[in-house]
DOLODREN-179283 format. One record per residue: y, x, z of N, C-alpha, C in turn; residue number from 1. Coordinates in nm, 4 decimals, always signed. Atoms other than C-alpha are relative to their C-alpha. Layout:
<rs>
R        nv        nu        nw       cav       cau       caw        cv        cu        cw    k
R         Y         X         Z         Y         X         Z         Y         X         Z  NUM
...
</rs>
This chain:
<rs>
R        nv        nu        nw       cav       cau       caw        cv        cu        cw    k
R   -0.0392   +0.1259   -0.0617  +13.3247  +18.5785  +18.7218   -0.0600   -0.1145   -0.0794    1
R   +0.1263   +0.1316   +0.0913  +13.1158  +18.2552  +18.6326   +0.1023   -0.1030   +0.0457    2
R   -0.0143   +0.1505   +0.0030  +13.2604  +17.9077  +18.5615   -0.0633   -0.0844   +0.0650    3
R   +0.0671   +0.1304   -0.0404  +13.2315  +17.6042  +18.7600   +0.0089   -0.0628   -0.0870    4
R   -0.0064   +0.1317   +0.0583  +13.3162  +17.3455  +18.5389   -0.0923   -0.1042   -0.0386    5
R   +0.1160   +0.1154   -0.0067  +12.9677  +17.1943  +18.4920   -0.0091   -0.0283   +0.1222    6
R   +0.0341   +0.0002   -0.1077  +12.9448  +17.0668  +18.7445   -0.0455   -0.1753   -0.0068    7
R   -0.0136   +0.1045   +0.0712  +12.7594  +16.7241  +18.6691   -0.1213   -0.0583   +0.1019    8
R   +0.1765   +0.0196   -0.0605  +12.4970  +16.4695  +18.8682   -0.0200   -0.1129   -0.1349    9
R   +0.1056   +0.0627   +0.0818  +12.2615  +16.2580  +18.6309   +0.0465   -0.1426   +0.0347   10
R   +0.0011   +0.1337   +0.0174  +12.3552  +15.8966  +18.5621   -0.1423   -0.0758   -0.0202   11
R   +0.1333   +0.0163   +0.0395  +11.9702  +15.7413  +18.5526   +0.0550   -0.1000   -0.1108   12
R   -0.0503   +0.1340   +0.0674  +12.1694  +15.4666  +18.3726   -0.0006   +0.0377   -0.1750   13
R   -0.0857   -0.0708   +0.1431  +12.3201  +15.6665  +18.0713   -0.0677   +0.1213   -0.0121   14
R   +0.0070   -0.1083   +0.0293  +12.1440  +15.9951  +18.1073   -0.1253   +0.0355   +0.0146   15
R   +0.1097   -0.0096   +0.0011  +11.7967  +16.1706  +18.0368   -0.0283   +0.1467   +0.0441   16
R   +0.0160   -0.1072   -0.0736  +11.6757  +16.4902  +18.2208   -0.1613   +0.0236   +0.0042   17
R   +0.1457   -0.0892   -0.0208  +11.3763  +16.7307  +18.1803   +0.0403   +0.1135   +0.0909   18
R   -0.0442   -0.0993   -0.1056  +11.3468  +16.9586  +18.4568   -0.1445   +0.0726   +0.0189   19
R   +0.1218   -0.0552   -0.0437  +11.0466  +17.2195  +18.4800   +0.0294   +0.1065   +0.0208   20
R   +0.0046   -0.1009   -0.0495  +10.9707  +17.5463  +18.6244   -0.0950   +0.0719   -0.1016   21
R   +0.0863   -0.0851   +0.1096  +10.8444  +17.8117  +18.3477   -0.0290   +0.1257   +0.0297   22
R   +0.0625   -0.1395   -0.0370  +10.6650  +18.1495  +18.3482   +0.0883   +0.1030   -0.0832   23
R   -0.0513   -0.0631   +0.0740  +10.9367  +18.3082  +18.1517   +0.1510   +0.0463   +0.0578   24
R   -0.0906   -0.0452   -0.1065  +11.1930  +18.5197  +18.2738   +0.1604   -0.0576   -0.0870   25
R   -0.1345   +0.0861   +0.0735  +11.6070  +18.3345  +18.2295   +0.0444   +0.0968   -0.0976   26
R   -0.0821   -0.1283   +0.1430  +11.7325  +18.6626  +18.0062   -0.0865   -0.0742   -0.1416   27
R   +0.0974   +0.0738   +0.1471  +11.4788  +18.5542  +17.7363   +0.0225   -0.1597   -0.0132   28
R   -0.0274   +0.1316   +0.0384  +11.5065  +18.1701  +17.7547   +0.1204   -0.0327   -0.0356   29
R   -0.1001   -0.0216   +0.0797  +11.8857  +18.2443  +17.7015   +0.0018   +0.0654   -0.1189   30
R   +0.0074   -0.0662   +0.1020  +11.8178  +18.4913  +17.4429   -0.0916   -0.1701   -0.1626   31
R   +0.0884   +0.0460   +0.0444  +11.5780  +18.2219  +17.2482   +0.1061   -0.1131   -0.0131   32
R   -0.0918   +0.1619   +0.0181  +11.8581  +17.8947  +17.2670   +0.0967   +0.0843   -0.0495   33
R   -0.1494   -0.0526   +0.0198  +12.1638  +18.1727  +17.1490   -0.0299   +0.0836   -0.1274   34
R   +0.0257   -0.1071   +0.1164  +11.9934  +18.3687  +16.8690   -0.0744   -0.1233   -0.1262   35
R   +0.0071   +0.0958   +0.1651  +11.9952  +18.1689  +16.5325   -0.2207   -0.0076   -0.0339   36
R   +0.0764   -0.0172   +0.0494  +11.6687  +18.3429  +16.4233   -0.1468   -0.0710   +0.0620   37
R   +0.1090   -0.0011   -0.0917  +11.4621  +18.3259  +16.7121   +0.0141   -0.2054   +0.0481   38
R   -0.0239   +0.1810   +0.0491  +11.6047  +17.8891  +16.7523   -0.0861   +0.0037   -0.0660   39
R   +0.0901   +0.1193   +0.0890  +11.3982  +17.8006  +16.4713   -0.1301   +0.0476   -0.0022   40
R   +0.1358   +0.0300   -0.0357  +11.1051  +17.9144  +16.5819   -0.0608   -0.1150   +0.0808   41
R   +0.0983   +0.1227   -0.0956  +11.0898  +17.6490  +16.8502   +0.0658   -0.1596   +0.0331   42
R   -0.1095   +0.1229   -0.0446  +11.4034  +17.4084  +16.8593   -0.0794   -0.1213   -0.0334   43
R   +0.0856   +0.1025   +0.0169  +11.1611  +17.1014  +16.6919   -0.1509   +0.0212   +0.0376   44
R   +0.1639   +0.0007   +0.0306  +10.8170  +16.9674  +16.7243   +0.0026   +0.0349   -0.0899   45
R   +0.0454   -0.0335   +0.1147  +10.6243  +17.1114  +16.4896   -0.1137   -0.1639   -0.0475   46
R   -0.0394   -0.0715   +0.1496  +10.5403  +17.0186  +16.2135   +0.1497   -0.0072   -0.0635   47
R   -0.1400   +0.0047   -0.0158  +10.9236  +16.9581  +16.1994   +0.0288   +0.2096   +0.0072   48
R   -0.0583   -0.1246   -0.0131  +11.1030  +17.2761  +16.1673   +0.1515   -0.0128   -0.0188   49
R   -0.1452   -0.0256   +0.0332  +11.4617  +17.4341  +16.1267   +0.0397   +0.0670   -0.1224   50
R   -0.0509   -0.0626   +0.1078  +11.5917  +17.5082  +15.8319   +0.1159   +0.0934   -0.0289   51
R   -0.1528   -0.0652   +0.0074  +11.9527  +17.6546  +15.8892   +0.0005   +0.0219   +0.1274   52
R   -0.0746   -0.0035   -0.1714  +12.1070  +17.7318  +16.2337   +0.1545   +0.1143   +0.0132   53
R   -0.1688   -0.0398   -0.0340  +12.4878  +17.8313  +16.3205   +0.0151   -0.0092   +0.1510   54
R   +0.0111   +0.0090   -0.1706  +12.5453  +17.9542  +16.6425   +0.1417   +0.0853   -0.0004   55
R   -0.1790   -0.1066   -0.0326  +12.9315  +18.0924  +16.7299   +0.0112   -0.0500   +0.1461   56
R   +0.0399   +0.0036   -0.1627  +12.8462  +18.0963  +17.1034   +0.1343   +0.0334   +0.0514   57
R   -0.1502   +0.0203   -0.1058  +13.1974  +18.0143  +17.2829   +0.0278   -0.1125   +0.0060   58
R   -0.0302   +0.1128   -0.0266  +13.3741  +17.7327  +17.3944   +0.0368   -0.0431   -0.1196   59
R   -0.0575   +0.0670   +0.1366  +13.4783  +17.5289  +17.0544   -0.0911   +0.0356   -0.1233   60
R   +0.1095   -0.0596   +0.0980  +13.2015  +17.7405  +16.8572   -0.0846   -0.0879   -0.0502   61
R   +0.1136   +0.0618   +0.0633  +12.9739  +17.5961  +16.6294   -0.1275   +0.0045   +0.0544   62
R   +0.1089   +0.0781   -0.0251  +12.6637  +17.4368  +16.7113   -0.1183   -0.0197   -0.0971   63
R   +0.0208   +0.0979   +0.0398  +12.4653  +17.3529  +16.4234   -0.1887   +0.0287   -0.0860   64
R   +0.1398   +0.0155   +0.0067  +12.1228  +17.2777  +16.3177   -0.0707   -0.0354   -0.1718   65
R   +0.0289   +0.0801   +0.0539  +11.9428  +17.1441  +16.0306   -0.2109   -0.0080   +0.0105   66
R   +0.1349   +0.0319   +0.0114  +11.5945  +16.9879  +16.0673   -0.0929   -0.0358   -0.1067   67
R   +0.0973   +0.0234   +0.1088  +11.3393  +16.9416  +15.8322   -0.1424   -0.0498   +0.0144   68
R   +0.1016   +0.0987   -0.0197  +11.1017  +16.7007  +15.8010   -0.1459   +0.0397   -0.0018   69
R   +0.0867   -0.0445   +0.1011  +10.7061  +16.7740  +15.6725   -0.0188   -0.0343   -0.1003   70
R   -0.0355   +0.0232   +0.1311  +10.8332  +16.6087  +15.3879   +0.0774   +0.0573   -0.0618   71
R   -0.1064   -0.0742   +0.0405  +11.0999  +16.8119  +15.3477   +0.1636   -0.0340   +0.0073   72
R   -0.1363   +0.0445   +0.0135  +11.3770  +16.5798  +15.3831   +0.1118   +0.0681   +0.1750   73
R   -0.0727   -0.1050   -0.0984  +11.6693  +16.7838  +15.5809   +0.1089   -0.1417   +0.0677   74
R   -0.0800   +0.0520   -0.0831  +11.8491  +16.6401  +15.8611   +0.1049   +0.1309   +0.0655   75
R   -0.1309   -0.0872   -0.1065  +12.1936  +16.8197  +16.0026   +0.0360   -0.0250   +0.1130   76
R   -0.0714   -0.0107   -0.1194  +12.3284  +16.8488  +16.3215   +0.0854   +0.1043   +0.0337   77
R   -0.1098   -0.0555   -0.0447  +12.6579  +16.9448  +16.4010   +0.0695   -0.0397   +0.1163   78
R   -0.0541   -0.0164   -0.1281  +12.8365  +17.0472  +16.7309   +0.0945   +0.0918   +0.0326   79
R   -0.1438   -0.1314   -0.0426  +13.0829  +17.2284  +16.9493   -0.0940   +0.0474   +0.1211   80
R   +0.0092   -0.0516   -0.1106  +13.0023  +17.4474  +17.2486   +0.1007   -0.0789   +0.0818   81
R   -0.0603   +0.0112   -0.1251  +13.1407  +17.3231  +17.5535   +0.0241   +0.1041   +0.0925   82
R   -0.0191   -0.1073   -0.1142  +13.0654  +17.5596  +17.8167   -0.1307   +0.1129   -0.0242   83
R   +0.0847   -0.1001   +0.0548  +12.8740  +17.8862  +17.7687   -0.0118   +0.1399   +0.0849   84
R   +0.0125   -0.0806   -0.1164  +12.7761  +18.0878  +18.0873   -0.1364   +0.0648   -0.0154   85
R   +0.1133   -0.0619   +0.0125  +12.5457  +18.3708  +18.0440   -0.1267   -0.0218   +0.1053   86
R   +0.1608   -0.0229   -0.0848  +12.1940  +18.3370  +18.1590   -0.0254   -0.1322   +0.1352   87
R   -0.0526   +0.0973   -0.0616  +12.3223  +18.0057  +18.3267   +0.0135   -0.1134   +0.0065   88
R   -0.0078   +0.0983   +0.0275  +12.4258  +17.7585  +18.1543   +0.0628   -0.0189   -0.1624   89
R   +0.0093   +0.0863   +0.1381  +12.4672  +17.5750  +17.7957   +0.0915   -0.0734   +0.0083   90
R   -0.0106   +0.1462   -0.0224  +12.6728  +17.2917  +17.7670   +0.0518   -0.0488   -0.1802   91
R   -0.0419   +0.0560   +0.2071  +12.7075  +17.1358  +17.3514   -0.0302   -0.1438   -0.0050   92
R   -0.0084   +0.1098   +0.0028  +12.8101  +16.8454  +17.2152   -0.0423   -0.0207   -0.1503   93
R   +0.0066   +0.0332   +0.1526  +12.7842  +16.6643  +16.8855   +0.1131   -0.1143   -0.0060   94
R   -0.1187   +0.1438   +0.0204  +13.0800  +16.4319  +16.9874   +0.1322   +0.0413   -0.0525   95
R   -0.1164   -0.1560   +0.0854  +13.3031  +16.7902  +16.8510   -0.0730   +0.0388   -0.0818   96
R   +0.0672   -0.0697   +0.1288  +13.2256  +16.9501  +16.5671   +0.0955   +0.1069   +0.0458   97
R   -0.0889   -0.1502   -0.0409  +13.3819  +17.3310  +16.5941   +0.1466   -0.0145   -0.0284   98
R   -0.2079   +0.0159   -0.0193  +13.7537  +17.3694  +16.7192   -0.0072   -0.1277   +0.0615   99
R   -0.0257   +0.0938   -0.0817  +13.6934  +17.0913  +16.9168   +0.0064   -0.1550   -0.0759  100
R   -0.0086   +0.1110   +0.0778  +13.7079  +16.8300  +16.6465   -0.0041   -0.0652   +0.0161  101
R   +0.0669   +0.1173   -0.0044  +13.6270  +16.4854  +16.6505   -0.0856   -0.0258   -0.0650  102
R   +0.1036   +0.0356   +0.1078  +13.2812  +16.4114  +16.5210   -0.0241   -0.1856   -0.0409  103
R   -0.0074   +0.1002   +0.0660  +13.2375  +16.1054  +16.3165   -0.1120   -0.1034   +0.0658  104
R   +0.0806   +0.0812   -0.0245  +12.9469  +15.9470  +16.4754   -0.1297   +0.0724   +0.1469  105
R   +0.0819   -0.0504   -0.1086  +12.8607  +16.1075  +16.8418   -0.1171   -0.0525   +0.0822  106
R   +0.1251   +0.1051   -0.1003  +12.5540  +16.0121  +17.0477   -0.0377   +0.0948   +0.1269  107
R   +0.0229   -0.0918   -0.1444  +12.4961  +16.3178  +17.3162   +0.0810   +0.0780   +0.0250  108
R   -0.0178   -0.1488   -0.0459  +12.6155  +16.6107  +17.5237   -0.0939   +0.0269   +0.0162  109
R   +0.1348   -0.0297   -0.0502  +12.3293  +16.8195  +17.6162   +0.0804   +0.1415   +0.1019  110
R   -0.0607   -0.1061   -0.1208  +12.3742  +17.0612  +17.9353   -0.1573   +0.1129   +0.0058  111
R   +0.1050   -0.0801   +0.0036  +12.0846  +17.3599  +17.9312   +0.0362   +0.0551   +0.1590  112
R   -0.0519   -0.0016   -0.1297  +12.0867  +17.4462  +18.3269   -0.0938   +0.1386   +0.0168  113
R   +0.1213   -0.0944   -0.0189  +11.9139  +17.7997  +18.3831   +0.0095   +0.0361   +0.1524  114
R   -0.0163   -0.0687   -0.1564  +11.8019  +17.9612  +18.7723   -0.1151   +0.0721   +0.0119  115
R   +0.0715   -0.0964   -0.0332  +11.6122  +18.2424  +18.8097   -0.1060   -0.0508   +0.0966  116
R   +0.1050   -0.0002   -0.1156  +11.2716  +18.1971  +19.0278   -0.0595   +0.0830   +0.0150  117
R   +0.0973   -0.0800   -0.0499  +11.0195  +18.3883  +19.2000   -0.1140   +0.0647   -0.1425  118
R   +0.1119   +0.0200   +0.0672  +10.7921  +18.3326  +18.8857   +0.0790   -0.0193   -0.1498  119
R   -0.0383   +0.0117   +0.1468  +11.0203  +18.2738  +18.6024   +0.1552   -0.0734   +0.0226  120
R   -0.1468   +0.1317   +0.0022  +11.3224  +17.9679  +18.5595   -0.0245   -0.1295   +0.0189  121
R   +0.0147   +0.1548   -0.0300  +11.3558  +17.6596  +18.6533   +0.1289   -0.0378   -0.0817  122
R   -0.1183   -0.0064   +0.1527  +11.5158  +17.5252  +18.3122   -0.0186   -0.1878   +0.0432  123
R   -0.0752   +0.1451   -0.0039  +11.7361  +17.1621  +18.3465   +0.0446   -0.0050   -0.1312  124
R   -0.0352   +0.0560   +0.1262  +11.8024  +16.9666  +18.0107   +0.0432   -0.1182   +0.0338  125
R   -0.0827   +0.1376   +0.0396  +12.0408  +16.6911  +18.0267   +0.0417   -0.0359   -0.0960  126
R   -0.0531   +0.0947   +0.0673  +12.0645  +16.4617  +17.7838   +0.0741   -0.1035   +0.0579  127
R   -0.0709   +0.0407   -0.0309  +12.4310  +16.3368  +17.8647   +0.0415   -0.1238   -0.1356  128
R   -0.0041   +0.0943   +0.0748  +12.4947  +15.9740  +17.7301   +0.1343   -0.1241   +0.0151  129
R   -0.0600   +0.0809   -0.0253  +12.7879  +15.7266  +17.6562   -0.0134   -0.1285   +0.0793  130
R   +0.0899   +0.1089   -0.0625  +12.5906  +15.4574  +17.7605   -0.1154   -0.0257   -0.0054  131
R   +0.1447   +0.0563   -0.0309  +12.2934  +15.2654  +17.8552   -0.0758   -0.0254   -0.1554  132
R   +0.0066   +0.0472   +0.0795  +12.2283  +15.1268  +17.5239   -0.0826   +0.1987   -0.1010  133
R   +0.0451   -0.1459   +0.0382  +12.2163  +15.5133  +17.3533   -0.0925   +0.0920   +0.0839  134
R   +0.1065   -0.0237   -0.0665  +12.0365  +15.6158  +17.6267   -0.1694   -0.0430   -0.0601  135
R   +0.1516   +0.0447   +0.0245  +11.7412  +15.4036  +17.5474   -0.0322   +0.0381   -0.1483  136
R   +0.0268   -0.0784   +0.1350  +11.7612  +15.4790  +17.2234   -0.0357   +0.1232   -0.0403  137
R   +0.0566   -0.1196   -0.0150  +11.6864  +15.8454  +17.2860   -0.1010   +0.0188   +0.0569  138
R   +0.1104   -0.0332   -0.0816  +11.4200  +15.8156  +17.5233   -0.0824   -0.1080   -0.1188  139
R   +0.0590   +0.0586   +0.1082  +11.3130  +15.5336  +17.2189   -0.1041   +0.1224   -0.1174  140
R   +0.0120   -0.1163   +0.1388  +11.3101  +15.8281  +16.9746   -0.0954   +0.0915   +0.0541  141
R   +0.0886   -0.1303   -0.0215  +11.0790  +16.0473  +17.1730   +0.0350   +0.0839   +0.1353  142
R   -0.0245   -0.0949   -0.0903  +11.3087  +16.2266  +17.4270   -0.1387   +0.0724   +0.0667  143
R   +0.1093   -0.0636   -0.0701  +11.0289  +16.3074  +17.6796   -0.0848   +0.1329   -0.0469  144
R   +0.1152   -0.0669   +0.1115  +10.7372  +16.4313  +17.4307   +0.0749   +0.0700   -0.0841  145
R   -0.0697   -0.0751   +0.0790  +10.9946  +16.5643  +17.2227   -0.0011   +0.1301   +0.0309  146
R   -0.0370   -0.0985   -0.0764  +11.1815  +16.7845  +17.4363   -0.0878   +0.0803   +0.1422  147
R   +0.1697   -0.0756   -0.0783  +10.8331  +16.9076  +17.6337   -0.0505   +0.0609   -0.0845  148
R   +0.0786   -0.1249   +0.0866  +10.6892  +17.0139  +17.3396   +0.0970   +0.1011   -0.0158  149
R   -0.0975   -0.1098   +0.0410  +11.0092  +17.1882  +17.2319   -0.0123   +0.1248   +0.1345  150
R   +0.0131   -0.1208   -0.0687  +10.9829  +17.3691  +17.5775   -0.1360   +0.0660   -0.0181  151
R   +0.1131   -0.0922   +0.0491  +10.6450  +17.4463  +17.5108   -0.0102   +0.0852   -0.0633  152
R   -0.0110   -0.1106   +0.1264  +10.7035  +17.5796  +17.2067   +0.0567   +0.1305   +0.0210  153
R   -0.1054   -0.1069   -0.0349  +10.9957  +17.8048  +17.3434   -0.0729   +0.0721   +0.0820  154
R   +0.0812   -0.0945   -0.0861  +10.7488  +17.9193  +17.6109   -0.0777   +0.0886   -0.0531  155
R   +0.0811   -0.0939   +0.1163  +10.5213  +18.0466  +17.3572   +0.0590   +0.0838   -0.0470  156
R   -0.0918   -0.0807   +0.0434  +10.7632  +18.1817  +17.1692   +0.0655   +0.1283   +0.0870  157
R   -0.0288   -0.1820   -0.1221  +10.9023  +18.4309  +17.4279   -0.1396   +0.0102   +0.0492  158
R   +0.0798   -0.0826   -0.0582  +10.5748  +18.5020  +17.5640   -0.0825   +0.0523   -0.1066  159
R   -0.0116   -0.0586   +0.1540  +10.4944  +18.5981  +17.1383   +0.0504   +0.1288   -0.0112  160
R   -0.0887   -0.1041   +0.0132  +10.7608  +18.8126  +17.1562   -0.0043   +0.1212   +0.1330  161
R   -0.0505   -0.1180   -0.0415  +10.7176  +19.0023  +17.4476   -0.1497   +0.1330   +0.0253  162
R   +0.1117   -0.0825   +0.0489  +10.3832  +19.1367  +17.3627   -0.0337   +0.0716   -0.0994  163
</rs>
């Protein structure tokens, strides 16, 4: 039995959305966002990488990241799971920290949207936003180019692995 509860449309106002169709089948592009190891092969642009990753894949579960610069200087990111539907759907915040917490200084939800195609998935990324203001500020920071290469990367990455 699968969860509705995402059930969400796109604010253009407050919210940022990549939406493409990939050559990679949804079992693997879930496998690749839920497995610690296989994350830091592609979660940043490169030359950016991951240094750590915490994944307790359930609702209230940890989230958490740390990035690393090509200088070396480490950035964290901490989160909660929201919603966590196999082969489906994603949904994590950073506005919880695990157990539902209150995090000290939130700026997104992000929703991972998976659907099987003829040819592979048609993978949805919402970047969910308090407001307008944080909004721009993410698409400031890169969103787009960011989170394109990152799918790139991830595409590579499973099609790495299954050869």
């Amino acid at each position: 039995m699968t969860s509705n509860l995402f059930q969400f449309t796109p604010d253009p106002q407050r919210d940022l959305v990549l939406e493409r169709e990939i050559d990679v089948p949804v079992e693997l592009v879930w496998e690749a966002w839920t497995t610690p190891e296989s994350l830091k092969e592609w979660f940043c642009p490169k030359p950016w990488s991951i240094s750590a990753c915490e994944i307790d894949l359930r609702p209230g579960g940890r989230f958490n990241t740390v990035m690393r610069s090509p200088e070396g200087e480490e950035f964290p990111n901490s989160g909660c799971y929201l919603e966590v539907v196999p082969n489906q759907r994603l949904v994590f915040t950073d506005t919880l920290l695990s157990g539902f917490r209150p995090a000290p200084k939130p700026f997104f939800t992000a929703a991972l949207l998976l659907e099987p195609t003829a040819t592979g998935t048609r993978y949805t990324a919402i970047a969910i936003h308090g407001n307008a203001e944080t909004r721009a500020q993410h698409e400031q920071m890169g969103f787009h180019d960011g989170w394109g290469t990152v799918l790139d990367q991830l595409v590579a990455h499973i099609k790495a692995s299954m050869h």
